[in-house]
C-alpha positions as CSV (number, residue, x, y, z in Angstrom):
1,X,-3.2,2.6,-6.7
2,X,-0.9,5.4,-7.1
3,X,2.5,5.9,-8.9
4,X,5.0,8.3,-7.3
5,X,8.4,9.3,-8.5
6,X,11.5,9.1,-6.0
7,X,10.9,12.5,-4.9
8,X,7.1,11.5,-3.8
9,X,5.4,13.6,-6.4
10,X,2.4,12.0,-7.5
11,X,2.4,10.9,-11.9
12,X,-1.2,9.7,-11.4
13,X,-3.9,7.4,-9.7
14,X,-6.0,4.5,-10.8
15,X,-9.0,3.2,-9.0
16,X,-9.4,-0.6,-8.3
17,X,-12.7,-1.9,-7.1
18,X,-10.8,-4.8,-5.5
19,X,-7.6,-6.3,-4.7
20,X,-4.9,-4.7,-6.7
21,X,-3.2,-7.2,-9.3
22,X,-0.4,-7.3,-11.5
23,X,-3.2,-6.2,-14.4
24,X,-4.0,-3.0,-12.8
25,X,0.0,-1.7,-12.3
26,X,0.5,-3.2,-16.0
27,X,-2.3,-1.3,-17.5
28,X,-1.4,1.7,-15.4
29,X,2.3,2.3,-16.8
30,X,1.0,1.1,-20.5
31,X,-1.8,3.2,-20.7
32,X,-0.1,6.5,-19.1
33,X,3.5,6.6,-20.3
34,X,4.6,6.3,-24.1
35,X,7.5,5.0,-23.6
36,X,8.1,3.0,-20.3
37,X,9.9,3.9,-17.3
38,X,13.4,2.7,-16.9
39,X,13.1,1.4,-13.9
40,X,10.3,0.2,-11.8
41,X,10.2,-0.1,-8.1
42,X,7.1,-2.3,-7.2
43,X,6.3,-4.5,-4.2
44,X,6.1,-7.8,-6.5
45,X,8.2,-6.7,-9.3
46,X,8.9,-10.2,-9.2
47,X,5.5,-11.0,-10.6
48,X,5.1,-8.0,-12.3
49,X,8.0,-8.4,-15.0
50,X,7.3,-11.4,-16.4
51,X,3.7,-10.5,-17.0
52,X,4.3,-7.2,-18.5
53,X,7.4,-8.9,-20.7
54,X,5.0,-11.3,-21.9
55,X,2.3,-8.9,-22.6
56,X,4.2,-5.8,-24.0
57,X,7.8,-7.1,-24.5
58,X,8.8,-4.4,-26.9
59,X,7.2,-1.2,-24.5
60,X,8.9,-2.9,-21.5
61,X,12.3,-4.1,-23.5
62,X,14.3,-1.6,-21.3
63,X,12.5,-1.4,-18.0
64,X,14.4,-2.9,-15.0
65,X,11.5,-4.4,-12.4
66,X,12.7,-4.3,-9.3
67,X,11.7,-5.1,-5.6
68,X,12.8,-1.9,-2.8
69,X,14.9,-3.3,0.3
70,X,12.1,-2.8,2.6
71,X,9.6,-5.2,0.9
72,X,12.7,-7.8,-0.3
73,X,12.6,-9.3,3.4
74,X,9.4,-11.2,2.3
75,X,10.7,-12.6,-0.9
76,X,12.6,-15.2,0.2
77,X,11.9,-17.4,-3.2
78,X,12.7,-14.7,-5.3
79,X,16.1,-15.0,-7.2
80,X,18.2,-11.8,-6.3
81,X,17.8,-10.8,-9.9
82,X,13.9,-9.4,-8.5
83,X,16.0,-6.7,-5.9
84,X,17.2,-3.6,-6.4
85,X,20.4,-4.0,-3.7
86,X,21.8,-6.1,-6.4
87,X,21.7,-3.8,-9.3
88,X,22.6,-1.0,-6.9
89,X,26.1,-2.9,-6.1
90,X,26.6,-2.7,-9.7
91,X,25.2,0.6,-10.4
92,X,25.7,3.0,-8.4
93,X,23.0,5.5,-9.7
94,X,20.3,2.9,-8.2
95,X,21.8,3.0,-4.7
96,X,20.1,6.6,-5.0
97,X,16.8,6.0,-6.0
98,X,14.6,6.8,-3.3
99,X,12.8,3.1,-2.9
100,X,10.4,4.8,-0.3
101,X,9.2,7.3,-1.6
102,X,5.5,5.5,-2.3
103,X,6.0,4.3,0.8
104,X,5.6,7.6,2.1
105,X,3.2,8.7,-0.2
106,X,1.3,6.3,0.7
107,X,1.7,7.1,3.9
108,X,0.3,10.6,3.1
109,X,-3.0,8.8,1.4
110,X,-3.5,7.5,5.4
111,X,-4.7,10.8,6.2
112,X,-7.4,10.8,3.6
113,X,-8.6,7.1,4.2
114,X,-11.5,6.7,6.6
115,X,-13.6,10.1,5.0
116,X,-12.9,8.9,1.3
117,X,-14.4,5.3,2.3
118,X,-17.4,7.1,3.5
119,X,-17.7,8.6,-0.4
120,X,-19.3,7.8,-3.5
121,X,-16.9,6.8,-6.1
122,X,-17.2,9.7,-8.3
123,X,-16.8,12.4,-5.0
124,X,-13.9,9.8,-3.5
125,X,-12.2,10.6,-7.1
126,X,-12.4,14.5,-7.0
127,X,-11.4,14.4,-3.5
128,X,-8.4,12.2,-4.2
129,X,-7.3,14.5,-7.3
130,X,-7.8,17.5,-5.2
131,X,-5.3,16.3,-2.2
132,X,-2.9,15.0,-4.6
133,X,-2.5,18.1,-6.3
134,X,-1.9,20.0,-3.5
135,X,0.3,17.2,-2.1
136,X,1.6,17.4,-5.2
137,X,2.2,21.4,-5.1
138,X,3.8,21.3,-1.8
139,X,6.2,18.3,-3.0
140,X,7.1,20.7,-5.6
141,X,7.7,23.7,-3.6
142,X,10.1,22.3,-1.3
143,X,12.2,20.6,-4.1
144,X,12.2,23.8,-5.1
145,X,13.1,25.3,-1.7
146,X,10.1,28.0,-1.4
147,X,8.9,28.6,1.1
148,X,5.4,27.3,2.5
């Protein structure tokens, strides 16, 4: 599991040695953040607030959970309260979030996916660091605008 900003940069990866849960993103952002993010774009934020509110409620006190536009299709139970198009009416500032942006980082760990499963653990997590960094790098440079 990784955690990307809305520009796609990389914060940090945690390995799961089976299906990912709400556990795994809640001990992610707790463990590796001292004060929580402000907002949270996750595929199930729907699941995810309740269970971090119950479990940290003063670390996540000002964190808004929130489900991208792409994934919100599939959450037809969900009140509207769990999507990010409905604080983005309101706000403004959300409608600029890049929602996608793990999307597309993700994307970028495609490339990476059939010769890491042929790794051990410990050489599938160097080589993971190592191509985020320079995925990483190159993010940077280009926010930047130098050339590559």
């Amino acid at each position: 599991m990784c955690v990307w900003c809305t520009h796609s940069v990389c914060y940090g990866f945690h390995c799961i040695p089976c299906g990912e849960g709400r556990n795994d993103v809640f001990s992610a952002l707790l463990t590796h953040w001292p004060k929580a993010p402000k907002t949270v774009v996750y595929d199930f934020a729907c699941a995810l607030e309740p269970y971090c509110m119950t479990r940290e409620p003063d670390f996540f006190a000002n964190t808004l959970f929130v489900i991208n536009s792409f994934h919100a299709k599939g959450h037809t139970k969900c009140a509207p309260t769990a999507f990010l198009s409905t604080y983005a009416n309101v706000d403004p500032r959300l409608a600029r979030i890049n929602s996608s942006a793990a999307e597309c980082g993700n994307g970028g760990l495609n490339r990476i996916r059939k010769s890491v499963s042929y790794m051990s653990q410990d050489r599938a997590i160097i080589y993971m660091k190592v191509f985020l960094s320079i995925w990483n790098r190159l993010r940077v440079r280009k926010m930047k605008g130098i050339d590559m």
